[in-house]
N, C-alpha and C positions, 0 to 999 in steps of 0.2 A: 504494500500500500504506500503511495507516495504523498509526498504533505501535500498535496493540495486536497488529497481527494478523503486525508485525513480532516482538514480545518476546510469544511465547503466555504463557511462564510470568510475564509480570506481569499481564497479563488474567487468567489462574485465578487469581492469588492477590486480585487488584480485587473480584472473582465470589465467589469465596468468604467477603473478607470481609464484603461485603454480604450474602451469603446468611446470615450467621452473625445480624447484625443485622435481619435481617428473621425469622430462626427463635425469635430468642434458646436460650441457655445457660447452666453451669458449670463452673468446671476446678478439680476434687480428686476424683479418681479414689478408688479404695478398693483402695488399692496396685497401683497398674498400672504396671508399666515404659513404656513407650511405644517401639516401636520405626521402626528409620527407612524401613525396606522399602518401597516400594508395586508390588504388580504388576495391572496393568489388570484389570476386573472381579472383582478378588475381593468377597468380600461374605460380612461374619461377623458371627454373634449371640455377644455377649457377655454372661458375667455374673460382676461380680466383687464379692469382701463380706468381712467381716473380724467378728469376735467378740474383745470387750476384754475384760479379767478384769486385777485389780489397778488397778481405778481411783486416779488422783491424787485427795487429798482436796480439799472444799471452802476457796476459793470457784471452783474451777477448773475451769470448761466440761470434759464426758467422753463421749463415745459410749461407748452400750453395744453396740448394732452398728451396721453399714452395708451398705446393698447397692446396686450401681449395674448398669444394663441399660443395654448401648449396643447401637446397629445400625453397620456399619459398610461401607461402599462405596467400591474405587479405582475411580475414575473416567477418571482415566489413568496412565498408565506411572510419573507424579510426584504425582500426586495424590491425595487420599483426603480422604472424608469423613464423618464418625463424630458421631450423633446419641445423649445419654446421660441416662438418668435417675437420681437418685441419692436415696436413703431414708436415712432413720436416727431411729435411738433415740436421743435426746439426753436428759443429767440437767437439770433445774432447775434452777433456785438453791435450794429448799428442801431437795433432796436425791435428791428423786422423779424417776422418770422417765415420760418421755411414750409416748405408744406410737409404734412406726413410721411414719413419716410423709414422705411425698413433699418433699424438703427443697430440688431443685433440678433444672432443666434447662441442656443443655448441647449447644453444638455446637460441632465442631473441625474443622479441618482441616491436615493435614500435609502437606509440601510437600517432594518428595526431592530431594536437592542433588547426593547424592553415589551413586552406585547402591551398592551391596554382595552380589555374586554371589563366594560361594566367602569362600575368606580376604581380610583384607583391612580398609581402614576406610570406613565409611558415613555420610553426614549426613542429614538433614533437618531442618525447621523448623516448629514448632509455632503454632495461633495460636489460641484460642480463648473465645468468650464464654458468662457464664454469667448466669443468673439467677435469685434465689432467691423460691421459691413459698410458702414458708412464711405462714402468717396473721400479719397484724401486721407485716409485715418489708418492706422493700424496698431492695433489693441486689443490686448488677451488679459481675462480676468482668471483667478482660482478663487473659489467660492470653498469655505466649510464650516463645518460647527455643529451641535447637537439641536433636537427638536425635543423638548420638553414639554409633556401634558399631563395634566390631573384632572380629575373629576370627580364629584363628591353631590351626587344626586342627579339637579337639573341641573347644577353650575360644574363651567370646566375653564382651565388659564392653561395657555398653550403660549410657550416663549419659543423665538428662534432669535440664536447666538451664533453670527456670520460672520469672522473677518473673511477678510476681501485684500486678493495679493493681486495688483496691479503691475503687469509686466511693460516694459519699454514701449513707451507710446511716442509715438511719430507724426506730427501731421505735416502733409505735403503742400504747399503753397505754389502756384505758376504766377508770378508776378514780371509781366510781359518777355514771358519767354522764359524767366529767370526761375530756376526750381528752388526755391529753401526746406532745407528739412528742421523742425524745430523736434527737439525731445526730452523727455522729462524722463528723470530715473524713476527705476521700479519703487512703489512704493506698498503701505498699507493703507485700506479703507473697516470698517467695520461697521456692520448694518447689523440691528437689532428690528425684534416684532414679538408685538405684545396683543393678546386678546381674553379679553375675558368673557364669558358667553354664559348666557342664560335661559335654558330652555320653557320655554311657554306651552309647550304643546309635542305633538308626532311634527311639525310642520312649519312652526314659528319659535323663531328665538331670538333673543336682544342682547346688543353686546358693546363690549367699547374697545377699539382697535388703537394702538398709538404703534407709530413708526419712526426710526428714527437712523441716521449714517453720522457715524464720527468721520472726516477728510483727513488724507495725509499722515497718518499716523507717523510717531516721530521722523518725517521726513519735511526740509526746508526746502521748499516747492517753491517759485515766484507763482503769485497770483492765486496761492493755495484755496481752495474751494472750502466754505464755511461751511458749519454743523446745519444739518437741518432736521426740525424733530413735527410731529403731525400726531395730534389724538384726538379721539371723536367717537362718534356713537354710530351702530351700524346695526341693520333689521335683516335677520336671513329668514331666507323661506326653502320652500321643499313641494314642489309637485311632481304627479306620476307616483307611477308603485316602487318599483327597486325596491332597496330593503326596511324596514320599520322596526320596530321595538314592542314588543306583545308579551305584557309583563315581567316586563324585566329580561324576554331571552330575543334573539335577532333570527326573525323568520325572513326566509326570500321567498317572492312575490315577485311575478311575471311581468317584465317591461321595463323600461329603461326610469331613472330616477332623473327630474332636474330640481338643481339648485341654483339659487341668488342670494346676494348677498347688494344692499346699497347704505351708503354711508355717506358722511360729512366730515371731514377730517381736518380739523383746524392747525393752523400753523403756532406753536409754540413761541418761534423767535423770527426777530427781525427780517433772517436771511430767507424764510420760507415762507411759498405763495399765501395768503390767507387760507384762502378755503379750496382744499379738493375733495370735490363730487368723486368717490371709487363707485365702482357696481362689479361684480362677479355674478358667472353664470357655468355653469357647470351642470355634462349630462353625463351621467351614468350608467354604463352598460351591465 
């Protein structure tokens, strides 16, 4: 018997990360919690997006919106893996903005440490690569960290803890004729996500979501990008059958599950927009 086929879950995670690397990626969601679940063959389309209003003023990088489409597949009882495209409207430096625009690819894979049926606390591990397609740019992220969840009746708090390794970023300038390359060394980023949820029913729950990216981590960057933090209140719903809750045990039921999620998520500090409108939409096969 050889180690791999001794320690399975170090071979998927070997597998994975190679596969990540041979797909390429990104990791910055448009406000996604990330949870730690996986159960074999599920398989979900995603689509999550956010609308900004009260931008920071200049010279301060702002989306005006965002939208990311992922595919998602557990592949085993511990594993998943979730392919994601992500768009956005970005301002300029003159003031202007661009139009919607394919900004990045991404793939991830989670890894369950700790099962979570019923009440109770949940793990898993995060890991994912990204890469940005934008013209002019070239930029590869490493996303990781653990997914933490508990629940304790109707109420459940689900943390995700992300740093975020930022490799050599390039952007390419034609200024008549003349090519500059400008580049910034690798650095750190770190993204956190906090929810806390409250179930109301089989179908309705209420909850308050905060978001938040530390910039630059001890790296002396010109122009370094500020803290931006977002909390706010958010109403999910649940139609169609897929699976329900029938005293306490989880029966399946015939036909695809969808879910939504819409929120308000206000800006904390100076550097971020006042208010993003989020919405999630998720169908379940």
């Amino acid at each position: 018997m050889n180690m791999l086929s001794k320690y399975p879950i170090a071979a998927a995670a070997i597998a994975g990360i190679v596969g990540m690397f041979v797909l390429s990626g990104q990791a910055h969601a448009q406000f996604e919690v990330e949870q730690p679940q996986v159960h074999k063959g599920d398989a979900e389309i995603e689509l999550y997006g956010a609308y900004y209003s009260g931008l920071p003023s200049l010279p301060n990088s702002a989306i005006r919106q965002g939208h990311e489409l992922e595919v998602y597949y557990a592949i085993t009882e511990w594993w998943a893996m979730e392919v994601e495209a992500e768009f956005e409207q970005k301002r300029a430096s003159d003031g202007s903005f661009d139009s919607l625009k394919l900004k990045e690819i991404e793939i991830q894979n989670i890894f369950e440490l700790l099962p979570l049926e019923g009440d109770g606390f949940g793990a898993a591990f995060l890991v994912a690569y990204a890469e940005n397609v934008l013209n002019g740019k070239d930029e590869s992220e490493l996303e990781f960290g653990p997914i933490l969840k508990a629940v304790r009746g109707p109420l459940s708090a689900t943390v995700n803890l992300f740093p975020k390794y930022e490799f050599d970023i390039q952007e390419v300038e034609n200024k008549s004729g003349v090519i500059s390359i400008e580049e910034e060394p690798d650095h750190w980023n770190f993204n956190y996500a906090v929810q806390v949820k409250h179930k109301t029913g089989e179908r309705v729950a209420f909850g308050l979501e905060s978001y938040g990216t530390f910039k630059d981590i001890g790296a002396d960057l010109p122009g370094n990008q500020p803290e931006i933090h977002r909390a706010g209140p958010v109403v999910y719903l649940k139609l169609g059958e897929g699976e329900h809750s029938h005293d306490g045990h989880e029966e399946a039921e015939e036909g695809p599950e969808f879910e939504m999620a819409f929120g308000l998520l206000f800006g904390l500090n100076d550097n971020t927009s006042d208010v993003a409108f989020k919405y999630n939409a998720e169908i379940e096969f």
